[in-house]
N, C-alpha and C positions, 0 to 999 in steps of 0.2 A: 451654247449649251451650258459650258461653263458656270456662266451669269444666272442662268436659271436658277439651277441647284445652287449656287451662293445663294440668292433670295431667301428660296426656303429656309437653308440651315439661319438664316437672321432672325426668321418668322418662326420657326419652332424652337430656336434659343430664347425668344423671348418668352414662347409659352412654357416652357421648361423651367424659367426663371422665376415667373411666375406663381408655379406648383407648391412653392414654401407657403405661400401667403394664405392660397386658396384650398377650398375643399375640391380632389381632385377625383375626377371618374375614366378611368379607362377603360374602353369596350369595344368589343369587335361585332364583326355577321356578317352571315353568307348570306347570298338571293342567287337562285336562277330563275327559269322561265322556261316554261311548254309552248310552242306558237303553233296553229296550224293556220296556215295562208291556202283558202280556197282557188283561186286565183292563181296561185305557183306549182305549175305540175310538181318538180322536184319534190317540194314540200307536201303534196298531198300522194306521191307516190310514197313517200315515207311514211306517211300516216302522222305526218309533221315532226318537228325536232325540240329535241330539248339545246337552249343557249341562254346567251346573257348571263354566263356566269358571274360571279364579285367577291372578292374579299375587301370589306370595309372597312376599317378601326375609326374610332372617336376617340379624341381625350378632352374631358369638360371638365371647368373649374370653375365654380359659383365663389362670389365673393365671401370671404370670410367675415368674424366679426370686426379682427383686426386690421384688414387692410379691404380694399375698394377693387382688386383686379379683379377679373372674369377674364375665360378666355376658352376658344371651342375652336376642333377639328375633326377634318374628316377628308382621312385618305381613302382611296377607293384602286381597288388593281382588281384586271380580269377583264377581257370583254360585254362584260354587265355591266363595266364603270361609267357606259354610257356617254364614254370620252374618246376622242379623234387624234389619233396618231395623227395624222394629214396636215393636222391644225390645231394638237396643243401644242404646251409648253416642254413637256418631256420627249414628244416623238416615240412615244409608246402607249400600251392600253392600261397606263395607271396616272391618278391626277389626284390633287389636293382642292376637291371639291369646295370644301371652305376653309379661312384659319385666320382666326382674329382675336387680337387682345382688347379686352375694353376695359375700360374707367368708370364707376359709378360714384357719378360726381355728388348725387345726392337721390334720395329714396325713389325721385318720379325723373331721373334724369343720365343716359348711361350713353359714355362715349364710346366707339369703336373702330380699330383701325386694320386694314386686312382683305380677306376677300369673304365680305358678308352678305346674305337676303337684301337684294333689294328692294325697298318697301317698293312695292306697285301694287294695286290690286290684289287681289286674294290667289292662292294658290289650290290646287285642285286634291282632293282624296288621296290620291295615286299620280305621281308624277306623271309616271308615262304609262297607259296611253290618252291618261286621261286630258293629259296638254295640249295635246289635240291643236286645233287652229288658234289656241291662244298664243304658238307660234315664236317663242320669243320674248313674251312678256309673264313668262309664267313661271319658274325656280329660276330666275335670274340669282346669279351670284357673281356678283363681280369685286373689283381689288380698287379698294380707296379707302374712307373714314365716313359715319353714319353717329348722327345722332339721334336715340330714341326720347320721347319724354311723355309724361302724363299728366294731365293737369284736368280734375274731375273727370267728366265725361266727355275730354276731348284728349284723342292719342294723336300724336302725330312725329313726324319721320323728316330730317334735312341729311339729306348728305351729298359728298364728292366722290364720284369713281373715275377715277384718271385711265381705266382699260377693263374690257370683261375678262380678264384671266391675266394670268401672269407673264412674263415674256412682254417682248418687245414686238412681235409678231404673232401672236395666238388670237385665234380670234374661238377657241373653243370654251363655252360656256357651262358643260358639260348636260344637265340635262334639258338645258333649254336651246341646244349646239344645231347648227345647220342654218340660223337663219340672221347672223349679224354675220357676213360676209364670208372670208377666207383666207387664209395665209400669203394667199396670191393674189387677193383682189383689193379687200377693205378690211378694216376692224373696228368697233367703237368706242371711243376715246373723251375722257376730260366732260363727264356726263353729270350734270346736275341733275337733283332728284329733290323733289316733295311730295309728302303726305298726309294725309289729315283725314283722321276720321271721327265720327260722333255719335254717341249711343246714345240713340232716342228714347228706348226704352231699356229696360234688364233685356241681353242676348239677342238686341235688333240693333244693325249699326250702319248707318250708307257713310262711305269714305270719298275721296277724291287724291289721285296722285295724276303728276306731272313730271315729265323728265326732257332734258332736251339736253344734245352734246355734240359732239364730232364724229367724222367718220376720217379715220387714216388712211390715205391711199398705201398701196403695198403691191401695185399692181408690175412696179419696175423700175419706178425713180428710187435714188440708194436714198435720197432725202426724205422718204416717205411724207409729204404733205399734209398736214390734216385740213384737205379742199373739198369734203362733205360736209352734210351736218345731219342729223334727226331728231325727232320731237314727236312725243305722244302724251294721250292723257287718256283716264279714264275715270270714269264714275261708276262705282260700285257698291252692292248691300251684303250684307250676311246676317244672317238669322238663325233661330235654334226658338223652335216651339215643343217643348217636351222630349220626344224620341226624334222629334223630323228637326231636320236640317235643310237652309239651303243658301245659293249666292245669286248673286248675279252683276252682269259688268258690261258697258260699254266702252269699247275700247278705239278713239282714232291714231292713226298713227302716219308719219309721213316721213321721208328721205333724199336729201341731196344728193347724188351718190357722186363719189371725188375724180375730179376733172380726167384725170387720165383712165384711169377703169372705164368710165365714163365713153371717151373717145375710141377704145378698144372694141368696148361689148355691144355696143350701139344700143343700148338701152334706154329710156326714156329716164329725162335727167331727175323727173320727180317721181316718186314711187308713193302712192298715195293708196290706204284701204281703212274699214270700220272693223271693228270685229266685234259682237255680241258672245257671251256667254252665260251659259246658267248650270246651277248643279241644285239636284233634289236628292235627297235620302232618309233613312230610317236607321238608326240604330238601336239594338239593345241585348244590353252585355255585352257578351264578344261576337257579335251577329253586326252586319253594318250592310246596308243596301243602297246603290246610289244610280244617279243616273247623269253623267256629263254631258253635256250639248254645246254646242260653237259655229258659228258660224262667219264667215270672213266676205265682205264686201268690197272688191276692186272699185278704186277712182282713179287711177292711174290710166293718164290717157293715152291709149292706144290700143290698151287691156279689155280683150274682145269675153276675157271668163264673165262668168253671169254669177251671182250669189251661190257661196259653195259653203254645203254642211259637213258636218261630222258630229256623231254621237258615241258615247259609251257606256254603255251601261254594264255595272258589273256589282259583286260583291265582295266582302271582305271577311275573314273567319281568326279572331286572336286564341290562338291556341296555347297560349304561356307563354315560351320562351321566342313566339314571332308572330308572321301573319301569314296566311293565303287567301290569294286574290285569284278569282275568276272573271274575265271581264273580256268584250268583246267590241271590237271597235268596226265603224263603218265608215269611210267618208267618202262624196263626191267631188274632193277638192285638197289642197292643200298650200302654203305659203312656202317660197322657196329662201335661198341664203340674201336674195336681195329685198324681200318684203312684200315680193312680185304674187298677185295670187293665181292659182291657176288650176284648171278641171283637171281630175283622175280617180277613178273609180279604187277600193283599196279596199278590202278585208279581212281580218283576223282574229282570231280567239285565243287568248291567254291565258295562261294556267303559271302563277308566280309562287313561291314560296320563299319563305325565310326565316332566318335565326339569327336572335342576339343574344351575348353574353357578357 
């Protein structure tokens, strides 16, 4: 534990150090959440519950005229932090969602080191629930260095993440958490990443990213091995035609999973599936209307589930100082910590609110 909290104090010493150079923003907010689960007596004898609490903070520093740093974070405490005691870094419900120092080496070109967005694919409205079967590939945030750049109408993304969170053993990602292993099984390690995308026209752009890296075992050798591996990629659009908005993304993805976890769980040694996504919406003003959809394809042989959906459609209302979101999710299906997909029927209705300051 020790090791951990050193970490940090390196990583927010540095962005502290930082704060002379830069122009600096500090800010907090709260979110909870109304749920009612059809499906769960408890929950609808109560006529559903309110949770997910959070307290937030940010501290963001844009580069100044005189110097080149940037640098951004974000702590997050409360059971709304959407982070796993079980399987972070802290062993409690508060985590340093992101925190990185970067370099702007020149006007289209900005280095980063830290636990930053992994370029992949597009990310969804509303994290959660609108993540849905993207499962994993969707507010990825992990801990290495990222280079972004621009050159005309081509953006594109190189980076190294040597672990999805901090610790030697976490494998909590936080809002992307539950589907890169476990503390006790695997984590994902030493991950290359590409992306590239290209603007056909003003506000239409299809991308393409690729990632492939390690999987550490942790299942009970003190050596922890890293004798996995995985690899995905995806093609994807986004678009903006006046008020409408929309995406879309195919996503394959596959995994080694590491020799001894492996031998334990009796699991099929390659974990293979597709995932499709789309989102549609409308906004205007502080009115936003959208509609998430996903779907998760098993190729993993032995894997008897059949094509599994999920949708959400919901809305969004900016009231000044935050947002509320009404949104309702459905699915037939879901992807578990090993990539595994698999049938179950799920329902809910959310009712989200928040403020920042």
């Amino acid at each position: 534990m020790a090791k951990h909290h050193h970490s940090y104090i390196l990583l927010l010493g540095a962005l502290a150090a930082g704060a002379a150079h830069a122009e600096t923003q500090l800010s907090a907010g709260v979110w909870g959440t109304y749920q009612y689960i059809p499906d769960d007596e408890a929950n609808t004898n109560s006529g559903g519950e309110f949770t997910g609490e959070a307290l937030i903070l940010y501290l963001d520093g844009a580069a100044a005229e005189d110097s080149n740093w940037l640098y951004s974070a974000e702590f997050r405490a409360g059971p709304g932090s959407f982070t796993d005691p079980a399987n972070n870094s802290t062993g409690d419900q508060y985590t340093l969602h992101k925190a990185w120092v970067g370099w702007q080496l020149n006007k289209d070109h900005t280095l980063r080191v830290g636990k930053s967005q992994v370029p992949f694919g597009w990310k969804t409205v509303n994290f959660w629930p609108g993540d849905i079967l993207l499962a994993g590939y969707g507010d990825q945030m992990d801990v290495g260095a990222k280079l972004t750049g621009q050159k005309s109408q081509l953006g594109y993304d190189i980076a190294y993440y040597h672990a999805d969170d901090w610790g030697s053993t976490s494998t909590d990602t936080v809002d992307d958490n539950g589907h890169w292993g476990s503390s006790a099984t695997y984590r994902k390690v030493q991950t290359l990443v590409g992306n590239a995308n290209w603007q056909l026209v003003p506000n239409h752009k299809l991308g393409l990213s690729v990632q492939s890296g390690g999987l550490q075992d942790l299942s009970g050798d003190p050596d922890r091995p890293v004798s996995g591996d995985h690899q995905a990629a995806v093609v994807y659009y986004e678009g903006t035609v006046g008020n409408f908005f929309s995406k879309a993304s195919w996503i394959t993805q596959s995994r080694e999973l590491p020799d001894d976890y492996l031998a334990q769980s009796g699991l099929p040694s390659g974990v293979e599936n597709q995932r499709f996504a789309a989102e549609v919406g409308y906004s205007s003003g502080p009115w936003s209307f959208y509609l998430d959809a996903s779907a998760a394809r098993p190729k993993t042989d032995g894997n008897e589930a059949g094509t599994v959906t999920a949708i959400a459609p919901g809305m969004s209302y900016n009231y000044g100082p935050g947002w509320i979101y009404i949104e309702y999710l459905n699915q037939d299906g879901y992807v578990d910590r090993n990539g595994m997909v698999g049938e179950g029927d799920f329902d809910a209705l959310y009712l989200s609110l928040d403020f920042y300051l």
